[in-house]
C-alpha positions, 0 to 999 in steps of 0.5 A: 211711286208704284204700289202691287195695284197701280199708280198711285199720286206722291205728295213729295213735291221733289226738290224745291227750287232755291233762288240762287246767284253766284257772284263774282267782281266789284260790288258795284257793279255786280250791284247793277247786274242784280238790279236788272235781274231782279227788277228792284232798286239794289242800293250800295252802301258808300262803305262797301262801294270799293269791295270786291267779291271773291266767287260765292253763290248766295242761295235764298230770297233777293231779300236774305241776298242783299241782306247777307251782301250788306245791300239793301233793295229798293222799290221795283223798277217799272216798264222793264222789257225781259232780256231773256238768253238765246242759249240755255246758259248765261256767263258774265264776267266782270274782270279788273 
């Protein structure tokens, strides 16, 4: 922000950061997928292991996505070594 005597600080922070995730594939899977990226247990009800999930992006917590894909989260997995990306971007695609 500029004002006739200087800088001046802003208070807006800008955008916040929202996690988000886009999913698409077998439930199970992508299950496992999320497991590793959020270093938590990711538990699949027996009644949704055979659903598929058409393209989505889920935007919140791990806690509000697993809620909004009727998983649930255990506790978090310990002695996990970081797979970080060679490039900037990453794709995973889980096919029939």
């Amino acid at each position: 922000m500029f004002s006739g005597t200087g800088l001046t600080v802003s208070t807006d922070p800008g955008h916040p950061k929202v996690p988000h995730v886009t999913l698409d594939g077998d439930i199970s899977v992508l299950s496992k997928t999320l497991q590793e990226a959020w270093k938590r247990r990711v538990i699949v009800p027996a009644n949704l292991r055979d659903q598929r999930i058409r393209k989505r992006t889920f935007r919140g917590t791990p806690e509000e996505i697993a809620d909004a894909l009727g998983l649930q989260l255990g506790p978090k997995i310990k002695g996990k070594k970081d797979k970080s990306p060679k490039g900037d971007s990453v794709s995973i695609k889980f096919g029939r």
